[in-house]
MARBADREN-309585 format. One record per residue (C-alpha): residue in three letters; x, y, z. Coordinates in nm, 4 decimals. Last residue first. Layout:
<r type="ALA" x="X" y="Y" z="Z"/>
...
//
This chain:
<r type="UNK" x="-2.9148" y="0.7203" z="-0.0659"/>
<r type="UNK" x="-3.0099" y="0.6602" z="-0.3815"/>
<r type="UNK" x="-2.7026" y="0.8134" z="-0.5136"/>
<r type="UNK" x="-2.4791" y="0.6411" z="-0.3394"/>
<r type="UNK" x="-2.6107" y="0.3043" z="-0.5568"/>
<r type="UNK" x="-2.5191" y="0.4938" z="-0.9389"/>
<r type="UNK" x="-2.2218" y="0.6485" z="-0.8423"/>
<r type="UNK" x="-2.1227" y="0.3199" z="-0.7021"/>
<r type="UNK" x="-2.1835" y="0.1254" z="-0.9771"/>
<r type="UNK" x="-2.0188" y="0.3591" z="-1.2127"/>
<r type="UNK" x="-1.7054" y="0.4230" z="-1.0173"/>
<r type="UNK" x="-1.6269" y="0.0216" z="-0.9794"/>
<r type="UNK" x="-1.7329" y="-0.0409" z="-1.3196"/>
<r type="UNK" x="-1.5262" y="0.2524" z="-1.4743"/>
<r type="UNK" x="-1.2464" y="0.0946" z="-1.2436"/>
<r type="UNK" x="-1.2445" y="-0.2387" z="-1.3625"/>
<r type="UNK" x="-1.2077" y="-0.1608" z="-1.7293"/>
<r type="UNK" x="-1.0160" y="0.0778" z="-1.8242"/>
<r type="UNK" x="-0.7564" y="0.1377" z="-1.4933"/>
<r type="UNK" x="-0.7802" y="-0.2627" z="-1.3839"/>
<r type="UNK" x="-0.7493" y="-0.3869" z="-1.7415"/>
<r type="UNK" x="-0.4618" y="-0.1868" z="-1.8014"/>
<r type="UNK" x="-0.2701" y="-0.2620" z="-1.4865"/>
<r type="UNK" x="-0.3442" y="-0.6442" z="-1.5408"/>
<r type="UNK" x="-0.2342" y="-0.5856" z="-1.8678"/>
<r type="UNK" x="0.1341" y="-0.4415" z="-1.7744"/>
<r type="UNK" x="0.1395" y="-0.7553" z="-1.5591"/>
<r type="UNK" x="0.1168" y="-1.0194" z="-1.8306"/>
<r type="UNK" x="0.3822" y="-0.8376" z="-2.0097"/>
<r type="UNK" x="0.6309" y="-0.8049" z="-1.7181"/>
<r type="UNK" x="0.6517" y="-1.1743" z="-1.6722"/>
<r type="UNK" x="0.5359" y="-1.2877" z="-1.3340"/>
<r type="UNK" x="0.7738" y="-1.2774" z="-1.0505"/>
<r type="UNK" x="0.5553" y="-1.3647" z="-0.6918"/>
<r type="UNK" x="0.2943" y="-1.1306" z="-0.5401"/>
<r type="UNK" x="0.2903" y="-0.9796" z="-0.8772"/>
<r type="UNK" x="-0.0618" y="-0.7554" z="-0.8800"/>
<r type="UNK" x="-0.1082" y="-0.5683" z="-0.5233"/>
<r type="UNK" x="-0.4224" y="-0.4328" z="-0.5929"/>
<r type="UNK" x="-0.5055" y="-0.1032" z="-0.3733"/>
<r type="UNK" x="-0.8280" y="-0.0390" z="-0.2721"/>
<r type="UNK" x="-0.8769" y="0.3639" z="-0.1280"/>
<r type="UNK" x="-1.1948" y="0.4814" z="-0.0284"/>
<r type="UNK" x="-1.3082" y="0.1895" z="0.1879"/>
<r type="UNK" x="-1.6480" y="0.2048" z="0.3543"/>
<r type="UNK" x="-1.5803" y="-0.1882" z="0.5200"/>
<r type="UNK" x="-1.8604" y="-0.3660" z="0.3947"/>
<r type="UNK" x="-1.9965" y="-0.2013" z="0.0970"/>
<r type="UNK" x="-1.6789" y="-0.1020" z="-0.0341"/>
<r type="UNK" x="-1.5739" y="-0.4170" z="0.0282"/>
<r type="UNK" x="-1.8735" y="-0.5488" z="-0.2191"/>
<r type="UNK" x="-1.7987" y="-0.3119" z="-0.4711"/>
<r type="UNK" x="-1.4053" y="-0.4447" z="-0.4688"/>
<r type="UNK" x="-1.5682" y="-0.8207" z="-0.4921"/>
<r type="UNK" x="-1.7901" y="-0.6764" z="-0.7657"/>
<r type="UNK" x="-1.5445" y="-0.5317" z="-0.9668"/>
<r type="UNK" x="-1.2540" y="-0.7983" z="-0.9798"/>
<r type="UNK" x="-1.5437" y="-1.0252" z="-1.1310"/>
<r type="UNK" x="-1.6575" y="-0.7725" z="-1.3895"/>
<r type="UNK" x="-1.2547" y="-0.7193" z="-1.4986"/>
<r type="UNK" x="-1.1751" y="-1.1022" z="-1.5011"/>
<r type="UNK" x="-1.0740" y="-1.2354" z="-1.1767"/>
<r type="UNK" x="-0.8302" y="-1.2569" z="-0.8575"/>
<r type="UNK" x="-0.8943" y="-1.0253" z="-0.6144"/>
<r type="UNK" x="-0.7657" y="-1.2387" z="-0.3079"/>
<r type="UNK" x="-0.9479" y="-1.1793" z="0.0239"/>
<r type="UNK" x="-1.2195" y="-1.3577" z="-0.0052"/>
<r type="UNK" x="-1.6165" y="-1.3150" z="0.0055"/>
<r type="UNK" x="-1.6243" y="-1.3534" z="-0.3650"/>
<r type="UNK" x="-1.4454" y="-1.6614" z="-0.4058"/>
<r type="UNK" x="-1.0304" y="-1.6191" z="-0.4984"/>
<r type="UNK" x="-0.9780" y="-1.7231" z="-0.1408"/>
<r type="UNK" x="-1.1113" y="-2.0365" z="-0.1438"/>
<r type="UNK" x="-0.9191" y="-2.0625" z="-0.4814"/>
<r type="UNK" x="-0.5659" y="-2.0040" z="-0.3177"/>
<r type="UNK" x="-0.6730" y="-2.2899" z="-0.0707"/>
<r type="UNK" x="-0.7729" y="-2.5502" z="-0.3052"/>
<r type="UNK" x="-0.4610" y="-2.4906" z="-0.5163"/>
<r type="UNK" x="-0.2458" y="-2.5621" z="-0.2252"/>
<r type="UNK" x="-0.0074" y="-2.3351" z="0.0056"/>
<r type="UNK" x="0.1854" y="-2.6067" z="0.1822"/>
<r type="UNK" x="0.1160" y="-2.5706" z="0.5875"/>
<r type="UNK" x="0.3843" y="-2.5104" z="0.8689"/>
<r type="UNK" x="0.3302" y="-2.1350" z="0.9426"/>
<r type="UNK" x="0.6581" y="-2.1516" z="1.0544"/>
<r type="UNK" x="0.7407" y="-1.7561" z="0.9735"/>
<r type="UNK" x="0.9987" y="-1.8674" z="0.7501"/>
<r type="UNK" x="0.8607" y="-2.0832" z="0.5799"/>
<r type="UNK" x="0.5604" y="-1.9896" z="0.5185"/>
<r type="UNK" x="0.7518" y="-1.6727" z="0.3465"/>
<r type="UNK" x="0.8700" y="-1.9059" z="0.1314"/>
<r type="UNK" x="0.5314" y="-2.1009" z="0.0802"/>
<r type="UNK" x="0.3740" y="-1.7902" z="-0.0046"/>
<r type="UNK" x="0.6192" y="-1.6554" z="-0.2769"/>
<r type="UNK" x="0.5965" y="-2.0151" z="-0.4244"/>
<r type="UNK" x="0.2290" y="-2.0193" z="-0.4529"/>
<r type="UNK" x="0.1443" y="-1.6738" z="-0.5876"/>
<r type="UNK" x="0.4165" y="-1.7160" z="-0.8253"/>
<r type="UNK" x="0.2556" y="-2.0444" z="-0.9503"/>
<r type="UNK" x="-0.1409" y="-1.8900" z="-0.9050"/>
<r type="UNK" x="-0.1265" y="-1.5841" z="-1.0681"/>
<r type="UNK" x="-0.1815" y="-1.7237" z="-1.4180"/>
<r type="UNK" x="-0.4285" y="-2.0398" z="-1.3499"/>
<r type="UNK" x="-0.6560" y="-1.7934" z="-1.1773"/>
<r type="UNK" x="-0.6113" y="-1.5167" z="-1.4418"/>
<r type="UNK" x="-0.7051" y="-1.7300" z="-1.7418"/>
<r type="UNK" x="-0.9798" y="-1.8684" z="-1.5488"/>
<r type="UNK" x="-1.1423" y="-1.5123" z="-1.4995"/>
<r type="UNK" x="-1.1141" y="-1.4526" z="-1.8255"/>
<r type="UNK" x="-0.9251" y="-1.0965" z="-1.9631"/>
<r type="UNK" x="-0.7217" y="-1.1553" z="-1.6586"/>
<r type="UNK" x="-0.7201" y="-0.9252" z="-1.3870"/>
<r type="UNK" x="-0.4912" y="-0.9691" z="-1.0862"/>
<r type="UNK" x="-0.4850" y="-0.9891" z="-0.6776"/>
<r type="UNK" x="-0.3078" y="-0.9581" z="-0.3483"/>
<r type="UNK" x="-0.4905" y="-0.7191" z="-0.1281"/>
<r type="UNK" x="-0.4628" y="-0.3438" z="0.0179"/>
<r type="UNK" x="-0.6962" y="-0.1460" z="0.1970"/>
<r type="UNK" x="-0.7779" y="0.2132" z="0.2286"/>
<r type="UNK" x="-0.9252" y="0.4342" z="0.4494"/>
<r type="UNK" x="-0.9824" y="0.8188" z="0.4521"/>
<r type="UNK" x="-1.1191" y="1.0418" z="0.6619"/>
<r type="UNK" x="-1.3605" y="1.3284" z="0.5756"/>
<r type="UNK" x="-1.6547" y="1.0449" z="0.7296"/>
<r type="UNK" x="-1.4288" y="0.9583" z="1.0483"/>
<r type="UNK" x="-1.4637" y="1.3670" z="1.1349"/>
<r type="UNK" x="-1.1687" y="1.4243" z="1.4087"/>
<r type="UNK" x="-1.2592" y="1.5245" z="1.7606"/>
<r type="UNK" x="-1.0501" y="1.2652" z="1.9110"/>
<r type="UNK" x="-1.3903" y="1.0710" z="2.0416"/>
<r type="UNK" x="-1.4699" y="1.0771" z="1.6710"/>
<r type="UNK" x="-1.1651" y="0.9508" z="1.5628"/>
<r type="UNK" x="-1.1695" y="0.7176" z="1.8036"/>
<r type="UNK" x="-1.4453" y="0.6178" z="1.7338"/>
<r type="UNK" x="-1.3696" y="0.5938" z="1.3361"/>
<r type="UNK" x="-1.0388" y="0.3786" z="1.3762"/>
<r type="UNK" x="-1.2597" y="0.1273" z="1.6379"/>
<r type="UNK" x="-1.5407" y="0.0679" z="1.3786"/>
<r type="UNK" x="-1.2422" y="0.0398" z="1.0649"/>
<r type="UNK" x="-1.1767" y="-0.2517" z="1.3506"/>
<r type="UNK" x="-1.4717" y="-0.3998" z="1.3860"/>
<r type="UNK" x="-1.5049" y="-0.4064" z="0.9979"/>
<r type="UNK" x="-1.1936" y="-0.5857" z="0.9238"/>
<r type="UNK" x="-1.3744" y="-0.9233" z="0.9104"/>
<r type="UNK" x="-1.5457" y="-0.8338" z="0.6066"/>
<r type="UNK" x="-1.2227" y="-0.8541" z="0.4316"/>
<r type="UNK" x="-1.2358" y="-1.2347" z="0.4965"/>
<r type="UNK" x="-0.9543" y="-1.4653" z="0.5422"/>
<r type="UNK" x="-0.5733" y="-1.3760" z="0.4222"/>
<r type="UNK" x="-0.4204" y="-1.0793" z="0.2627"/>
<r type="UNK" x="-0.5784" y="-0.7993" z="0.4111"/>
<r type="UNK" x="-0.2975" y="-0.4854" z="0.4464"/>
<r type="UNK" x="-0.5223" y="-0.2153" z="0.5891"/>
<r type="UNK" x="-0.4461" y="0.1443" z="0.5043"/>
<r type="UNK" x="-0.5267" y="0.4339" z="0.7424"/>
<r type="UNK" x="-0.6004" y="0.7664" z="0.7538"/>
<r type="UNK" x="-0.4679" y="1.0113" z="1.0314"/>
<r type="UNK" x="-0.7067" y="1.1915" z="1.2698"/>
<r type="UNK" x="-0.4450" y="1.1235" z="1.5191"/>
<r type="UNK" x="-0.6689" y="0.9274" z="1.7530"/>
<r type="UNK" x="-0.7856" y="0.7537" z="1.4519"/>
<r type="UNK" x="-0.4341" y="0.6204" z="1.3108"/>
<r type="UNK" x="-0.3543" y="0.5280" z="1.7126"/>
<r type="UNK" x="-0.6739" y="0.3290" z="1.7430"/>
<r type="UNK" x="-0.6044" y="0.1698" z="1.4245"/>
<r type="UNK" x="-0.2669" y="0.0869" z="1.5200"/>
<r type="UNK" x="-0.3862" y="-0.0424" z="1.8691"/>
<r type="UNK" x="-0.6038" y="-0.3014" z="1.6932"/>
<r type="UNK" x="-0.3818" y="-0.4483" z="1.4584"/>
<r type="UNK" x="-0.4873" y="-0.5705" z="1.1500"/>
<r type="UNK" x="-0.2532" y="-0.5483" z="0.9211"/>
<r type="UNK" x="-0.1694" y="-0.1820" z="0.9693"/>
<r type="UNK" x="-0.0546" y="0.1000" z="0.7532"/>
<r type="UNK" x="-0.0902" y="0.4810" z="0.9121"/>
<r type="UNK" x="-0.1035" y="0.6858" z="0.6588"/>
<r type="UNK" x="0.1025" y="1.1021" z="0.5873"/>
<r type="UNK" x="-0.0289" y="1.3564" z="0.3763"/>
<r type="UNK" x="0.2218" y="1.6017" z="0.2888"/>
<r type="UNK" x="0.0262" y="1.9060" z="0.5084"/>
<r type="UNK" x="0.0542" y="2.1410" z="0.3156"/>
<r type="UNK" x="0.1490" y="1.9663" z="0.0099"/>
<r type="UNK" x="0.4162" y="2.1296" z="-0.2126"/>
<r type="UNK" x="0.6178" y="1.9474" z="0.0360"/>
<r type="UNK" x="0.9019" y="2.2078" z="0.2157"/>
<r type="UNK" x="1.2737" y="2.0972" z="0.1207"/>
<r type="UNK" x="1.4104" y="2.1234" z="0.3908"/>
<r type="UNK" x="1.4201" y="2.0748" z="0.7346"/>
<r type="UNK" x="1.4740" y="2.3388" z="0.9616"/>
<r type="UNK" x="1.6619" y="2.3346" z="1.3225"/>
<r type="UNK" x="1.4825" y="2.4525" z="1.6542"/>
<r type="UNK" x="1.6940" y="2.1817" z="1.8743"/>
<r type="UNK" x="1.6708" y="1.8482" z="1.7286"/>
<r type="UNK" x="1.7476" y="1.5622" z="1.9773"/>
<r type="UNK" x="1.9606" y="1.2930" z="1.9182"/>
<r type="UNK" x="1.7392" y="0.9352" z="1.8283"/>
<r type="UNK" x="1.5991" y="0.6779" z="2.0339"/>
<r type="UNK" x="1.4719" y="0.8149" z="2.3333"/>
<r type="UNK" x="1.3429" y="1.1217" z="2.2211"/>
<r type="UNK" x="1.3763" y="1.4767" z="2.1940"/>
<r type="UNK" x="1.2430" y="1.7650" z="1.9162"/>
<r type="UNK" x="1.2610" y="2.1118" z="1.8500"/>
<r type="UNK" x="1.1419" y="2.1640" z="1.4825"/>
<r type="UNK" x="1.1633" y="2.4869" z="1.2148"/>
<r type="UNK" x="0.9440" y="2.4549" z="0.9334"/>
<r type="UNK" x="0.6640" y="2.3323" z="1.1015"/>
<r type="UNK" x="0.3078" y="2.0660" z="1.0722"/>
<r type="UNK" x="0.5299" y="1.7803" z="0.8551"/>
<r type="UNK" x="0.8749" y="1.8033" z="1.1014"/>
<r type="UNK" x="0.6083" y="1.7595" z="1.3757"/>
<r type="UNK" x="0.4384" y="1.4303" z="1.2204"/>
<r type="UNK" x="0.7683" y="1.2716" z="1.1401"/>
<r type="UNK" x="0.8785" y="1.3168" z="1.5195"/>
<r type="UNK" x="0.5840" y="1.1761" z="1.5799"/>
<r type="UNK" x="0.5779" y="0.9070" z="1.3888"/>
<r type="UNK" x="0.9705" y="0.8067" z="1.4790"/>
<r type="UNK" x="0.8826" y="0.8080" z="1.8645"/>
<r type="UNK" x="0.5150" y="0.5751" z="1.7758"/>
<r type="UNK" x="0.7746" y="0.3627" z="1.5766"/>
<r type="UNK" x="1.0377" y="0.3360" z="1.7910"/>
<r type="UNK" x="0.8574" y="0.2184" z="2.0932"/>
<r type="UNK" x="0.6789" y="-0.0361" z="1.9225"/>
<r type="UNK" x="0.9772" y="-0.2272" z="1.8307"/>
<r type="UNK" x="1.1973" y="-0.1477" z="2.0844"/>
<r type="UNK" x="1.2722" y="-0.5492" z="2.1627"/>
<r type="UNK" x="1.3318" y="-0.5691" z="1.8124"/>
<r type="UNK" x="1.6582" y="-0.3798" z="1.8759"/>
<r type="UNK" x="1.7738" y="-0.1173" z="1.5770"/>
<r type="UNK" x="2.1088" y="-0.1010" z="1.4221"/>
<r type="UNK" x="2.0100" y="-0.0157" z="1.0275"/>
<r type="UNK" x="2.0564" y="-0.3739" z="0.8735"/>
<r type="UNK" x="1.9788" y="-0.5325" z="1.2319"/>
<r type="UNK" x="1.6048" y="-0.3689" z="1.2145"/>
<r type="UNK" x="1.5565" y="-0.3531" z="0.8583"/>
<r type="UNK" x="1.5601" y="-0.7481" z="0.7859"/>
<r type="UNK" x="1.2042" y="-0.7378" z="1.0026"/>
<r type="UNK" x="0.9504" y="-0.8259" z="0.7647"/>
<r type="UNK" x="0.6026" y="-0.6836" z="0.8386"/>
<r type="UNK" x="0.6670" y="-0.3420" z="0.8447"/>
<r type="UNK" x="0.6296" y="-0.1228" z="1.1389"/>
<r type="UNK" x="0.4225" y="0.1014" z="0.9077"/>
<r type="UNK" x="0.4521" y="0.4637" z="0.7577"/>
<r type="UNK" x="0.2292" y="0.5408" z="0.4316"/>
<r type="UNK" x="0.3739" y="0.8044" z="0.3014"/>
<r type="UNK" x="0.2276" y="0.9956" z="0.0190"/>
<r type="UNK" x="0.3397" y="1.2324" z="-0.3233"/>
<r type="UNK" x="0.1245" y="1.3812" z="-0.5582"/>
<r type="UNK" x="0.2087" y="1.7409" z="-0.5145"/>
<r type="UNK" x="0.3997" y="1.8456" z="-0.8544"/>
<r type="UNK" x="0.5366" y="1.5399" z="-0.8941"/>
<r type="UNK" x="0.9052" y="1.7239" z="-0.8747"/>
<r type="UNK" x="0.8255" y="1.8459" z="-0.5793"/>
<r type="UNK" x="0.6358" y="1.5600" z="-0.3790"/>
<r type="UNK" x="0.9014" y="1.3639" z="-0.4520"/>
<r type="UNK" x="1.0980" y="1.6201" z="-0.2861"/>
<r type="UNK" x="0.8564" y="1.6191" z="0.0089"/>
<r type="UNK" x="0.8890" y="1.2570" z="0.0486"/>
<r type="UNK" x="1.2798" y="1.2269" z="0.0559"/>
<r type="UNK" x="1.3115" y="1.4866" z="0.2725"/>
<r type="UNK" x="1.0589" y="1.3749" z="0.4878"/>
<r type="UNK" x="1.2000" y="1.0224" z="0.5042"/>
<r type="UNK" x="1.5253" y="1.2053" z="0.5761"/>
<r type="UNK" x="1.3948" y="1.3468" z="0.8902"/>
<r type="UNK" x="1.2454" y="1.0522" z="0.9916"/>
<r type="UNK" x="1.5357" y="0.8691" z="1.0352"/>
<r type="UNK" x="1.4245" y="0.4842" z="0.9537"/>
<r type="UNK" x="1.4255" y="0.1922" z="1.1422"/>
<r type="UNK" x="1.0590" y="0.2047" z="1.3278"/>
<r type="UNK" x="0.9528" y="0.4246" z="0.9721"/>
<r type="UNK" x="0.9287" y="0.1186" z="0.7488"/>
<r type="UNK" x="0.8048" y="0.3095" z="0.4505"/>
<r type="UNK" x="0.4937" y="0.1343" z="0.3369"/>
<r type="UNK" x="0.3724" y="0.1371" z="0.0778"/>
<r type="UNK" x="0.4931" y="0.4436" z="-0.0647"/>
<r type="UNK" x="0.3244" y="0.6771" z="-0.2441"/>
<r type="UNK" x="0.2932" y="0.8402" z="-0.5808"/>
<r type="UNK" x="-0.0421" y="0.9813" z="-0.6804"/>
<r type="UNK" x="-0.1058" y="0.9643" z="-1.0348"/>
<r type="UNK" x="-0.1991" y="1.3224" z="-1.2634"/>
<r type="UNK" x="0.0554" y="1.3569" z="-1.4524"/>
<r type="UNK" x="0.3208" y="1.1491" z="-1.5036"/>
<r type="UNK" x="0.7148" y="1.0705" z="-1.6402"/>
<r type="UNK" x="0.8224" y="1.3428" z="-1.4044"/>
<r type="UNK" x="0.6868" y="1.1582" z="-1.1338"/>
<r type="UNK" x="0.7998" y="0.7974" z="-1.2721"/>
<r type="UNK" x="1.1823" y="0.8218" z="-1.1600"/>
<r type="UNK" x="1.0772" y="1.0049" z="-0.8328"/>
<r type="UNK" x="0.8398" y="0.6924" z="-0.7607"/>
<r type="UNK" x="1.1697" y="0.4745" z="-0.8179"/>
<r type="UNK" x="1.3722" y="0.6732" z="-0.5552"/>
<r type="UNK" x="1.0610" y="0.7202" z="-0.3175"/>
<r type="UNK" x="1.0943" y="0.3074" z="-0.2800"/>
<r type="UNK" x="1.4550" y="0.2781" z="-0.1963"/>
<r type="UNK" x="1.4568" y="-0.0784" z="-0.0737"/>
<r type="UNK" x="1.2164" y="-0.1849" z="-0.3237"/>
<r type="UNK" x="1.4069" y="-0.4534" z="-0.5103"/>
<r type="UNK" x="1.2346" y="-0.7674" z="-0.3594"/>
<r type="UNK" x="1.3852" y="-1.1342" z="-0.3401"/>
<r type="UNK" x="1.6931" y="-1.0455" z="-0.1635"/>
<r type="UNK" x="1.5851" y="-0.8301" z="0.1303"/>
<r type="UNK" x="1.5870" y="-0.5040" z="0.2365"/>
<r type="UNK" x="1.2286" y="-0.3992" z="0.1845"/>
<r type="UNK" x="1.0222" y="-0.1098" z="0.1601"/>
<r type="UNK" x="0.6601" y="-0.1470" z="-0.0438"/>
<r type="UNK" x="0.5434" y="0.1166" z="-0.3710"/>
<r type="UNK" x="0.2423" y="0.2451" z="-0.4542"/>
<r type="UNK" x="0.0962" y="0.3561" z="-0.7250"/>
<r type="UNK" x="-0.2185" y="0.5498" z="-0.6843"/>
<r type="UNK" x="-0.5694" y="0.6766" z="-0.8853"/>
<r type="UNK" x="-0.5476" y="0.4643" z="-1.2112"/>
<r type="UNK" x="-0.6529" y="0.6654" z="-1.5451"/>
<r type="UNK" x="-0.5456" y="0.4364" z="-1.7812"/>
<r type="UNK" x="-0.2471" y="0.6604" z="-1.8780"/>
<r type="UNK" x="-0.1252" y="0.6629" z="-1.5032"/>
<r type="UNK" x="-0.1182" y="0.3120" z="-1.4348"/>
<r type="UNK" x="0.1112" y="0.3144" z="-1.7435"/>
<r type="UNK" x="0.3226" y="0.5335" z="-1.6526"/>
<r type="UNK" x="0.3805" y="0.3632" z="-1.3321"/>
<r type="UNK" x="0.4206" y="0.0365" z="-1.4886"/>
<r type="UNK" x="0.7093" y="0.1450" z="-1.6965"/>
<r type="UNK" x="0.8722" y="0.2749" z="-1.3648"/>
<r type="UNK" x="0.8229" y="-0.0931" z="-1.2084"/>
<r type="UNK" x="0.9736" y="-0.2427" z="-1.5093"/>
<r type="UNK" x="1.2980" y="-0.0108" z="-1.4253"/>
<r type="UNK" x="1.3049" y="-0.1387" z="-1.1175"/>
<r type="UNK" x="1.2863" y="-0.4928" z="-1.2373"/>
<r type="UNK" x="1.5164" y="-0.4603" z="-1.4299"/>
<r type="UNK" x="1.7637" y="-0.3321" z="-1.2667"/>
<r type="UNK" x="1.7036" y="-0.5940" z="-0.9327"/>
<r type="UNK" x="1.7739" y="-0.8530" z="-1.1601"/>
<r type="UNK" x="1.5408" y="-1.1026" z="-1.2630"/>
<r type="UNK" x="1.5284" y="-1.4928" z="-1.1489"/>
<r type="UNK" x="1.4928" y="-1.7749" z="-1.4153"/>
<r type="UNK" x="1.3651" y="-2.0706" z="-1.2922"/>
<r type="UNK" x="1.1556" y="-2.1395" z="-1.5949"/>
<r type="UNK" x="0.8272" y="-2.1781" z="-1.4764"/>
<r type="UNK" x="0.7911" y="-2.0615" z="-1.1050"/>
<r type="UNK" x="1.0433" y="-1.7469" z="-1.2093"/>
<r type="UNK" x="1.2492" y="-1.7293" z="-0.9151"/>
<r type="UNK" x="1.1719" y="-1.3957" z="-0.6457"/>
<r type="UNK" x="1.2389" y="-1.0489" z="-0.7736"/>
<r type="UNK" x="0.9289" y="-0.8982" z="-0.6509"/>
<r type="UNK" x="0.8784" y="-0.5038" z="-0.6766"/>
<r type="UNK" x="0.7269" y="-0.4950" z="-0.3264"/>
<r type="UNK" x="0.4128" y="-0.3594" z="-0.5224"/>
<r type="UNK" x="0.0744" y="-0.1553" z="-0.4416"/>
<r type="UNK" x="-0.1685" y="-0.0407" z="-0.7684"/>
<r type="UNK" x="-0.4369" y="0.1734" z="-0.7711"/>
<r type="UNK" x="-0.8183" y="0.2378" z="-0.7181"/>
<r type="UNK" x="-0.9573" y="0.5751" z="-0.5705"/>
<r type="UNK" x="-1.3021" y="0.5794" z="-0.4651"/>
<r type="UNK" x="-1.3617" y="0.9492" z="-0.3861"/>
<r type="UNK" x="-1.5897" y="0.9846" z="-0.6302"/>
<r type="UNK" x="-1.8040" y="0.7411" z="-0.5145"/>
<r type="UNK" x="-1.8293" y="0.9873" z="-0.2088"/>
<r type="UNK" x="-2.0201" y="1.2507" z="-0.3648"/>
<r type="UNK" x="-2.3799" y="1.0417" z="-0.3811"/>
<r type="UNK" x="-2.3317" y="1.0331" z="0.0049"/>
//
């Protein structure tokens, strides 16, 4: 195993928030904060971050609706960064276009592009592009593989339930990538990780709430049935991705995330009728080292993302920094403390442990 710390890739995930300022009240535009999120990119990629990627929406208070659109704007800004998104709600998309979309990114980075396709955990997609909830699953596993085939050939012949049938047609451009590698994203569903194994696909867990540890049963069930697929679970990778932010003291980054953090969470409480006020006691429950929310100094951030490592085998930890709108300088060095500081810690320690084994 002393090889597979260098696989640990760490990176950033966004739904490039444009919810109300908690402090002044002030809201940003979508413009802005698209172009922020291309500033970012670079950035992430000067400090040596692994991945940047970026969530679909079609909502008010987030600007991602387009997210290959922004990547494109960064690739030719970078070098080395992969671009993906996270995640491309495929259940309402065409998959044809997503490829095209994908594999041009993936041109003009030069072969750093991703998908990671989800069901998506907001549903404004569905009615905005003509799509029944009550085909929710249906359409996704239809769209996947239609995405999958267009991915393995040139020329595809295709029929489904939900969209015309393709009849030995092309689709074009061709990724630089052969394959363009293509997640599954789940938070925390069972038959999703079953289906990412089955597939020998990898797979990106969205753990927001509880314990990370908890996931382990079911990176267990992605890796049998991998196995029982006749894919290798140890060449697959698994990521996960978590709210968090580095401060240069851990107190300073408590008491900064914690407004936006708070007023993005009680919205979306809201609306799903979770019924319970998002307190301080509760966001620091999950700040301690056995929760879900990466919220630290550097060493701090470090040893919670060791410590999932250790737990679930991840290869891929994404830190999703501005749950809610925080000004663009605070999160700039967040990025910059995560690529020069957290990760060397990260990669070091784990170097340093694999290699005893």
């Amino acid at each position: 195993m002393a090889d597979s710390a260098i696989n640990m890739e760490i990176g950033i995930s966004t739904f490039l928030e444009t919810t109300p300022d908690p402090v002044t009240g002030e809201v940003i535009s979508h413009a802005e904060r698209l172009r922020n999120a291309v500033e970012e990119i670079v950035l992430a990629d000067q400090v040596g971050l692994d991945v940047y990627g970026i969530g679909e929406h079609h909502r008010p208070d987030y600007a991602g609706a387009a997210p290959a659109v922004v990547l494109a704007a960064a690739a030719a800004m970078t070098k080395r960064i992969k671009l993906t998104s996270a995640v491309t709600v495929l259940s309402s998309d065409d998959p044809v276009r997503v490829y095209q979309a994908f594999s041009t990114l993936d041109g003009i980075s030069n072969g750093r592009a991703e998908i990671m396709a989800g069901r998506g955990s907001f549903i404004e997609s569905f009615p905005l592009f003509g799509y029944s909830l009550d085909d929710y699953d249906e359409l996704f596993e239809e769209k996947l593989e239609l995405l999958l085939a267009i991915r393995s050939s040139e020329k595809v012949s295709w029929r489904g339930g939900h969209r015309p049938a393709i009849h030995n047609l092309g689709v074009y451009p061709r990724s630089v990538q052969n394959p363009l590698p293509v997640w599954i994203a789940s938070g925390g569903n069972p038959q999703s990780a079953v289906r990412a194994g089955m597939l020998g696909l990898p797979i990106a867990f969205a753990i927001i709430g509880g314990m990370p540890e908890s996931f382990a049963p079911l990176v267990d069930l992605y890796k049998k049935a991998a196995a029982k697929s006749g894919h290798d679970p140890a060449k697959l990778p698994i990521a996960t991705h978590s709210h968090g932010f580095v401060g240069e003291t851990t107190e300073q980054a408590a008491d900064l995330f914690f407004p936006p953090t708070q007023a993005q969470m009680n919205v979306i409480g809201r609306e799903r009728g979770w019924g319970q006020h998002y307190s301080r006691a509760t966001y620091d429950a999950a700040r301690s080292l056995r929760g879900a929310l990466y919220v630290g100094d550097p060493e701090y951030v470090a040893e919670k993302i060791i410590l999932l490592r250790k737990n679930l085998g991840v290869t891929r930890f994404f830190l999703h920094v501005n749950v809610g709108t925080m000004p663009h300088r605070e999160v700039l060095r967040a990025i910059e403390l995560l690529g020069t500081r957290v990760a060397p810690i990260v990669r070091k320690e784990l170097a340093r442990s694999e290699a005893k084994e």
